[in-house]
N, C-alpha and C positions, 0 to 999 in steps of 0.2 A: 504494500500500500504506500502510496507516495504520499511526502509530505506535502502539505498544503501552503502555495506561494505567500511568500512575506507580502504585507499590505502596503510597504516601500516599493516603488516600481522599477525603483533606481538597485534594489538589493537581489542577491542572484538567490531563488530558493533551495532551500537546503534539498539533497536527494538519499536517499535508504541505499543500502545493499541491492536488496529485491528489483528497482527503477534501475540504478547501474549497471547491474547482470544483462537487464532486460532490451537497455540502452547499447550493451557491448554488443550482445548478439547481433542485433541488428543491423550493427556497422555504423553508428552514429553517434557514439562518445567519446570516438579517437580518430583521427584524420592520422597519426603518424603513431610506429612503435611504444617511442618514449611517452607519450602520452595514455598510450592504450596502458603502457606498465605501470605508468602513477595511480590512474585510475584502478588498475588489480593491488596496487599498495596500500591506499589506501582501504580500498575493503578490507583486506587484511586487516591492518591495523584495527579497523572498528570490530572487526572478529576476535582479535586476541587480547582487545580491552574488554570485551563482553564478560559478563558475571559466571555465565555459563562454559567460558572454554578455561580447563585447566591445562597444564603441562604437568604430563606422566613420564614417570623414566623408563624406557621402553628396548636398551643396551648398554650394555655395560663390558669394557674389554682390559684386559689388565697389559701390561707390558714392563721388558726390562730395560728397556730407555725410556729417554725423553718423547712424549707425544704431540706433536704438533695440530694447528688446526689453520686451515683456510681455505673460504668463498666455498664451504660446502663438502669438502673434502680432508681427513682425519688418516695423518700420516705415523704409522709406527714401525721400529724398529730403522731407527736414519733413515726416514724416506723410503727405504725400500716399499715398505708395504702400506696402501693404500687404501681406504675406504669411503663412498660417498654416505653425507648425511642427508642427503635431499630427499630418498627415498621414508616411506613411514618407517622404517625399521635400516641401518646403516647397514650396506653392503657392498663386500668388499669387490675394487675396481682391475684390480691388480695386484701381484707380488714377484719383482724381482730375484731375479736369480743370487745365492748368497755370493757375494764377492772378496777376498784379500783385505788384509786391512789398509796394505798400500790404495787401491781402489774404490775406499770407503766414501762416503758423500759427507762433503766438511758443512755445505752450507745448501739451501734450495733458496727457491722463488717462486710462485706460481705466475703465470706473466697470461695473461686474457686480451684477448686482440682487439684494436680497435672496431667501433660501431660507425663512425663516419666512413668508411672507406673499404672498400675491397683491398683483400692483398693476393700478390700472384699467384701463389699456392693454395688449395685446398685446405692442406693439414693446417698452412700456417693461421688460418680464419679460428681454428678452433684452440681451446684451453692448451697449455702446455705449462710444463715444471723445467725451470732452469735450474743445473744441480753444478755445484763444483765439487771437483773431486780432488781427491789427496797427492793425486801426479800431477794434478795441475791443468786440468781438461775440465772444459767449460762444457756441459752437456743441453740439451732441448730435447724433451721427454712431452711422450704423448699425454697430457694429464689422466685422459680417460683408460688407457691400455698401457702406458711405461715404455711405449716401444721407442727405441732412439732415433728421435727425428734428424738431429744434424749433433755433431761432435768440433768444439775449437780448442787446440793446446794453446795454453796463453804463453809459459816462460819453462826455460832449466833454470834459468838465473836468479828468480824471485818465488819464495812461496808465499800462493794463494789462499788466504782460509773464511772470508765473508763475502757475499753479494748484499747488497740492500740498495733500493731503489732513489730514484730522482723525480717525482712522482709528477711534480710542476711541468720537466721538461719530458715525460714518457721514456725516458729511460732509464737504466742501471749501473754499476761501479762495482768491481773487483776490486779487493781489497787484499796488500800483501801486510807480511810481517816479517818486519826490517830484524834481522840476528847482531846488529853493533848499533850506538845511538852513542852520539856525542851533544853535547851545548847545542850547538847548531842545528842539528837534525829535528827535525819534525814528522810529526805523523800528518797524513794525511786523508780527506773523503772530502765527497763534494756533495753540495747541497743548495738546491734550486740555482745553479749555475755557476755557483761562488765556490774556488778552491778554500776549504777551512783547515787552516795551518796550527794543528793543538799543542802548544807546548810542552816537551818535556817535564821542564820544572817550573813551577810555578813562579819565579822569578820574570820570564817571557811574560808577554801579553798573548793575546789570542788575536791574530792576524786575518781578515779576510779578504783575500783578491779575488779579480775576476778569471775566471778561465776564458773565458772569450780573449780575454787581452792577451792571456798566457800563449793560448792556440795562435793568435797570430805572428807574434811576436817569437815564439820560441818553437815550434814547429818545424821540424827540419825536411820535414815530407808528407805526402797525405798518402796512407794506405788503405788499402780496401782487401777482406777477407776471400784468399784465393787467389788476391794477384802474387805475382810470382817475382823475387828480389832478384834482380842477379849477384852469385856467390852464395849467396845466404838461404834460398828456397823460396817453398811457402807460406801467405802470411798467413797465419791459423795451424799451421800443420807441426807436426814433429818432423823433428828436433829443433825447428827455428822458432816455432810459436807467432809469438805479437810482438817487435820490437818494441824497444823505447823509441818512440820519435819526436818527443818532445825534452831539451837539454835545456833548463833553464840554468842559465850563470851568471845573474844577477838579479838583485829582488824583484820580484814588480810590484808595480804602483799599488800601495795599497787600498781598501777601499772602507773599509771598519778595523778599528786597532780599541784592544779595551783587554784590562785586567778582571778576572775572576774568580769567587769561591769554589771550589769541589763541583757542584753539580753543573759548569759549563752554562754555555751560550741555548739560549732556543728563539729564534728568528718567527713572525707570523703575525698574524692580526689585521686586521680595519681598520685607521691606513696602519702600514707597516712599524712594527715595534720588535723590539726585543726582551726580553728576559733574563734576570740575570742577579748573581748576588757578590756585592763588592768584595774583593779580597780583603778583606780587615774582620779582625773579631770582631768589632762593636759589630759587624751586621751578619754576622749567623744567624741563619733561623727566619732572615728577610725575602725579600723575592723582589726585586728593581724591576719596574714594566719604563721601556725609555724608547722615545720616539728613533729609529734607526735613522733619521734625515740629518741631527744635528746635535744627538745623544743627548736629549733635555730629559730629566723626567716628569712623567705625566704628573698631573693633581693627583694626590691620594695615590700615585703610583709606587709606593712600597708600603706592602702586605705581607702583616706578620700576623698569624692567627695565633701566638704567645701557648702555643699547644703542652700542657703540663701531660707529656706521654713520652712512651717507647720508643715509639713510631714517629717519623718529621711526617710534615704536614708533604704535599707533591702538588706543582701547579703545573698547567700547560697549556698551547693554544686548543681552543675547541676544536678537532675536527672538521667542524661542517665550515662552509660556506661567510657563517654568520661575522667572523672575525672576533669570536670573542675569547673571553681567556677562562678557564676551567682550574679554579685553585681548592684543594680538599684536601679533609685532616681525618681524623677520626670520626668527629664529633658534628662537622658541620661541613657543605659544600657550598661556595658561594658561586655565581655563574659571573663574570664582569665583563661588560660591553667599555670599549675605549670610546670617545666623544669624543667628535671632534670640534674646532671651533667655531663654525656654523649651528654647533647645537649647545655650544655653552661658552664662557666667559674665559677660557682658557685657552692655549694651544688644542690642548688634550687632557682629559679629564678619566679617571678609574671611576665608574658608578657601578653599583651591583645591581645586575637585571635580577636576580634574584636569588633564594638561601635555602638550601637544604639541611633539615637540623637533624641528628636521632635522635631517639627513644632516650628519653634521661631521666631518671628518678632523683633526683639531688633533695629528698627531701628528708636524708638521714640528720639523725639530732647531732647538733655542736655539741651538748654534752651529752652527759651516761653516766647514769647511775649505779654504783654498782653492787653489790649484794650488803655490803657494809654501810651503805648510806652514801659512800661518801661521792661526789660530782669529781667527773675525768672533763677535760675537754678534748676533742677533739684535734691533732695536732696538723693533720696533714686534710688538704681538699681532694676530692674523687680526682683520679686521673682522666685526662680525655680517653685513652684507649682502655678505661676499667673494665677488667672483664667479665665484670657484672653487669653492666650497663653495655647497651648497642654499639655498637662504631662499626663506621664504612671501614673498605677494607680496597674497593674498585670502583673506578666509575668509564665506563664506557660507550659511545654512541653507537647507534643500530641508523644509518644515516638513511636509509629505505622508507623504516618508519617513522624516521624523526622521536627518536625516544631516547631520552637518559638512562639506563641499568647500573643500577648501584649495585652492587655486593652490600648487605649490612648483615652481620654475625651479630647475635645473640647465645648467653650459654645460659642449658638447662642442665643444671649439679654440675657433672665435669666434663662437659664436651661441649663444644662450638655446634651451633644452629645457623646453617646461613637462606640467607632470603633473597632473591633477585628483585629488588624495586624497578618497577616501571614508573620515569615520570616523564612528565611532558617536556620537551625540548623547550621551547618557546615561556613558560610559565612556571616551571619546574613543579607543578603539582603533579603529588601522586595519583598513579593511575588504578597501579595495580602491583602485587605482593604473591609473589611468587615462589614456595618451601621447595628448598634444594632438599632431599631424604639422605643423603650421607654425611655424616658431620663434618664440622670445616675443628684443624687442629691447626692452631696457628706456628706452630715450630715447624710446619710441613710446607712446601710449597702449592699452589693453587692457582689455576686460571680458569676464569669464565666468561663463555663467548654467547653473545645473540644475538640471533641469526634470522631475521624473520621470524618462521615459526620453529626454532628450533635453540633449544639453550644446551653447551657440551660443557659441561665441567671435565675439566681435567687436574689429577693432585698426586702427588707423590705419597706415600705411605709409609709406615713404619720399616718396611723391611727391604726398603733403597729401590721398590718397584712403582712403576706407575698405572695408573689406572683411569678411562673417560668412561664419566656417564653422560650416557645422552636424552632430551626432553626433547619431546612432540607434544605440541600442542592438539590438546582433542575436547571435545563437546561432551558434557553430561548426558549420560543416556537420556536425563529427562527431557535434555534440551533439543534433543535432534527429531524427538518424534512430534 
């Protein structure tokens, strides 16, 4: 039954599930893909806020490595072995043949092909896993089968042991590990196009130049995978790999210079800011949000939530789109949009769009009485991370459905309870409260993912093994009839 049009004729009326379905079929609620898919997102979403759909645990698989998880797919034993969770019940896609430990997989990537554009190959169109391996061979793996699509040796001369991506520019970075470092030596990765030079010792600042400028500038050649060197081979293959073509021998121009505490630089925001917390003790425990254009900082741009806990509090840019920043403790999440000065009295301004608080009882007596008459007070205040009291533990975004998922632990007598909060992106109200059935033990490791309609905890256990459980979202019997 469709809802009934708003009496503003200017306002668009609201529409049910049941009018949407009925609107898809018929080919009239989507002109292009990405549209038709927001529109199935959306249903979603109001399906898995519904009072009626719970998430049941529905597999559970143990292992003696680390388990990974990504875009649908639950990888164990290094990559080797694969499973998809898209189906109602996860089933397994593939399993590699056992290999050497010389030819063990150091690092993967799941890489998904562009939606704007055809690519010349068939296979290339679909899912694939980038794996590096321990000799040094850059692999392209069928994501849905393991079968080897294409093989690149990178070096003899450098070892390789991480990939991670460049996401702004669509693509990825190999990463070696230098065996001598002096004063001068630096680590290096690259990030949204900027070479970031990490100091050794903290005495260095943190340097960032451009690669563009590098590439020009210091470039001794351009090569392309398969052309052929003279003397040397070719490029991608054994024994010659990828040379070095780029010989910088003297700085370049730099383009951000700035000293920092322990936890490093993080670049991001609406307009662009950074992150950061000054090398000096007086500011342990701060968090500096400072315009990247001329290193000012913003109003109310340093956030200390004064957290009496264990645990440091952890902030970051939000994921999405919105440009805002995501700072959380224990005890409370606050969301912060930066301002600009069309919308306030300053350059840049830190406001909180809004606060996520736990469950707190604080309403134990200052004093106590105690069998003898006589009054104790009280010496010490509840900790934020008490583990009598709730505290967050994760906050992640599901960017499909626009939802915040907190992790908040709870303990009943001696073991951790934990809960998936759903709140709203946009308002941070809760939505919905979600009981994970295996305890959370916080000496153990933990991560938990959601995925549409699917939540995979993954944790390590007592006896050095790991184990994922996985949640499917389903309808009360009562609800479906």
């Amino acid at each position: 039954m469709c809802a009934l049009p708003s009496a503003c004729a200017c306002t668009r009326p609201s529409r049910n599930s049941c009018s949407l379905l009925s609107s898809r079929s018929s080919g009239s609620c989507a002109n292009d893909t990405g549209r038709l898919l927001g529109t199935n997102l959306k249903i979603l979403r109001n399906i898995i806020l519904q009072d009626g759909a719970e998430f049941t645990k529905v597999w559970s698989k143990t292992s003696k490595s680390l388990i990974s998880y990504e875009s649908g797919r639950i990888y164990f034993d290094n990559y080797r072995c694969c499973y998809s969770s898209l189906l109602p019940e996860p089933k397994q896609l593939y399993e590699l043949p056992k290999a050497p430990k010389t030819e063990k997989i150091e690092d993967a990537l799941l890489c998904q092909c562009p939606l704007d554009r055809v690519l010349p190959n068939a296979s290339d169109q679909k899912s694939c896993l980038l794996v590096l391996t321990a000799q040094n061979w850059l692999c392209r793996l069928s994501a849905d089968t393991g079968e080897t699509l294409e093989r690149v040796y990178l070096s003899s001369h450098f070892k390789f042991r991480s990939l991670d991506w460049d996401s702004s520019q669509e693509t990825f970075y190999v990463k070696s590990v230098q065996s001598k470092q002096t004063t001068l030596e630096r680590q290096a990765g690259v990030d949204n196009s900027i070479l970031m030079r990490v100091a050794v010792f903290q005495v260095f600042p943190l340097e960032l130049v451009g690669m563009l400028e590098i590439n020009k500038k210091f470039r001794k050649e351009e090569l392309a995978l398969g052309q052929r060197c003279e003397l040397k081979g070719i490029v991608g293959e054994a024994p010659y790999g990828i040379p070095v073509n780029i010989h910088i021998h003297e700085c370049p121009p730099v383009l951000f210079e700035m000293s920092y505490f322990e936890n490093g630089v993080q670049i991001g925001g609406h307009p662009w800011h950074y992150i950061y917390t000054p090398n000096h003790k007086r500011h342990r425990g701060t968090h500096h949000i400072c315009s990247i254009t001329d290193g000012a900082l913003a109003k109310n741009g340093v956030q200390d939530m004064k957290c009496d806990s264990l645990e440091a509090d952890w902030i970051f840019f939000h994921p999405g789109d919105s440009g805002r920043v995501v700072h959380a403790g224990p005890s409370t999440i606050n969301v912060l949009r930066i301002m600009a000065e069309s919308e306030c009295d300053y350059k840049y301004e830190i406001v909180t769009d809004f606060s996520i608080t736990a469950a707190r009882d604080n309403r134990a007596p200052q004093v106590i009485v105690t069998s003898s008459g006589r009054a104790v007070k009280r010496r010490f205040q509840l900790l934020d991370d008490d583990p009598a009291q709730e505290t967050f533990r994760m906050v992640k975004y599901e960017d499909e459905l626009d939802l915040l998922a907190v992790v908040a632990i709870t303990h009943t007598e001696d073991e951790g309870q934990a809960h998936l909060q759903l709140h709203d992106n946009k308002t941070g109200v809760l939505l919905k409260r979600v009981p994970l059935k295996e305890p959370w033990d916080v000496t153990y490791s933990h991560e938990v993912y959601f995925d549409r309609d699917t939540i995979i905890h993954t944790v390590q256990e007592k006896n050095n093994s790991f184990c994922c459980h996985v949640y499917k979202m389903k309808r009360r019997a009562s609800d479906e009839t």
